[in-house]
C-alpha positions in Angstrom: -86.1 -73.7 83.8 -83.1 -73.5 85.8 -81.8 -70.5 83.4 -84.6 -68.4 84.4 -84.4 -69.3 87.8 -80.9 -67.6 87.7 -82.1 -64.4 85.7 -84.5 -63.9 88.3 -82.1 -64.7 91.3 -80.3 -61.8 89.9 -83.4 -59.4 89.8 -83.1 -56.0 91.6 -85.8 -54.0 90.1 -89.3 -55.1 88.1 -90.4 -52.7 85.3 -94.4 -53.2 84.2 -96.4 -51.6 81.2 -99.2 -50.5 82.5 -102.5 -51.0 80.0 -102.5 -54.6 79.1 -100.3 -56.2 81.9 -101.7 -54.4 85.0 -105.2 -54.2 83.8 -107.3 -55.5 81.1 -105.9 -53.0 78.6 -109.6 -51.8 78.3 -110.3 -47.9 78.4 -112.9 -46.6 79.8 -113.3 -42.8 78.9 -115.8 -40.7 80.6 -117.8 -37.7 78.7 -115.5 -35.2 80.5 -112.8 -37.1 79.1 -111.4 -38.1 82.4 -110.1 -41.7 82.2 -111.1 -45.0 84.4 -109.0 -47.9 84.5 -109.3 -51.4 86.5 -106.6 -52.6 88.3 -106.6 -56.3 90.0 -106.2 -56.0 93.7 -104.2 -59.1 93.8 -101.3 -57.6 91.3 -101.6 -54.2 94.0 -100.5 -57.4 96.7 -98.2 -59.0 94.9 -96.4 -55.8 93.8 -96.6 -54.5 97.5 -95.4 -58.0 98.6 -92.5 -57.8 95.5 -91.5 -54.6 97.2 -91.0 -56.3 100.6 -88.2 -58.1 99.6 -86.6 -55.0 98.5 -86.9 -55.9 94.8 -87.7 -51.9 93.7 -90.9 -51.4 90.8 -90.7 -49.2 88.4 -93.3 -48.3 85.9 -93.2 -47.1 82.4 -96.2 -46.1 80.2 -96.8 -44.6 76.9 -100.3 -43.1 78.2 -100.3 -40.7 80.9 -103.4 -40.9 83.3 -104.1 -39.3 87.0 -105.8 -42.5 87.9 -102.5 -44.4 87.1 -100.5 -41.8 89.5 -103.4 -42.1 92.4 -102.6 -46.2 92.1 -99.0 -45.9 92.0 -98.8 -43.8 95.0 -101.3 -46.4 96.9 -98.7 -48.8 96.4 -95.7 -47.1 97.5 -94.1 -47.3 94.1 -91.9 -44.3 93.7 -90.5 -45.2 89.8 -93.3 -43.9 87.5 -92.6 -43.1 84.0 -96.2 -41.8 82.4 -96.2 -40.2 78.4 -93.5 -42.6 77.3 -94.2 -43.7 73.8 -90.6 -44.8 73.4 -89.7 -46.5 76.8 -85.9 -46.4 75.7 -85.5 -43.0 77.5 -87.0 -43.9 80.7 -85.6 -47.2 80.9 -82.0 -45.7 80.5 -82.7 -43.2 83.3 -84.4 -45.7 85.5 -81.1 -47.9 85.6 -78.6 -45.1 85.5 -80.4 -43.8 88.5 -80.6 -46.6 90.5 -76.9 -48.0 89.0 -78.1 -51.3 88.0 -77.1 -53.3 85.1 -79.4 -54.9 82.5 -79.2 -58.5 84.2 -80.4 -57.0 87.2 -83.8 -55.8 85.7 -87.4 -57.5 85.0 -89.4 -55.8 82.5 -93.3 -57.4 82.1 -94.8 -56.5 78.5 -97.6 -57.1 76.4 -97.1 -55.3 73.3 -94.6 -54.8 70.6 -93.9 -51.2 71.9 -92.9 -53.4 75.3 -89.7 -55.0 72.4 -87.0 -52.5 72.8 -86.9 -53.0 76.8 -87.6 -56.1 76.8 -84.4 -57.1 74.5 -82.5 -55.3 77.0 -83.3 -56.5 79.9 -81.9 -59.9 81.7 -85.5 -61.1 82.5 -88.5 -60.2 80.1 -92.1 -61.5 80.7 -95.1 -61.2 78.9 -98.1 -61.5 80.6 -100.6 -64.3 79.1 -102.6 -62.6 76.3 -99.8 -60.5 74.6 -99.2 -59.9 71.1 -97.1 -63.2 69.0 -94.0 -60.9 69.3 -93.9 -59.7 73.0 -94.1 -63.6 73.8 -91.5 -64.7 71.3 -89.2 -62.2 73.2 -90.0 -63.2 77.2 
């Protein structure tokens, strides 16, 4: 326990998935092909509250989706990486960008897509119903 209260002592910025960590990785498609998505009010707080402490958020998802821009922007969260099938790239330019080092970054995962970033960074989280792998990893 005390190990990962030092990684996350060391925390500067938070990366999250998007479709399985900040909703319920359901997609809801309408017949003009728009797509809806639910996101919890109380992660919008916490994230908000996150961003407070001047911990930055950064977000990187291999879907892209207007809806997903429209919450961002609510939230004041100005790192959004959308289209990303391999997160690799967008992690790389996310750190270089903000000069950070890998023990200074939190990436929250659900999937085995989440793996490459997650083995990178100093503090990986799954959230509670991830796939066997993205939990063997956090």
């Amino acid at each position: 326990m005390q190990d990962i209260l030092e990684k996350a002592a060391q925390i500067k910025l938070v990366i999250f998935d998007v479709d399985g960590v900040l909703t319920d990785g359901s997609l809801y498609l309408g017949d003009d092909g728009q797509e809806y998505k639910a996101f919890n009010s109380l992660d919008g707080h916490g994230m908000v509250m996150l961003q407070q402490t001047g911990v930055q958020i950064g977000i990187i998802t291999g879907r892209t989706s207007k809806v997903v821009e429209i919450r961002m922007n609510s939230l004041g969260i100005q790192h959004l990486y959308q289209g990303q099938r391999d997160k690799r790239p967008a992690y790389s330019e996310l750190k270089d960008h903000l000069a950070l080092n890998d023990s200074q970054i939190a990436y929250v995962g659900d999937d085995v897509v989440d793996l490459p970033v997650m083995s990178r960074v100093g503090l990986a989280i799954a959230v509670q119903d991830a796939h066997a792998f993205a939990k063997q990893h956090a």
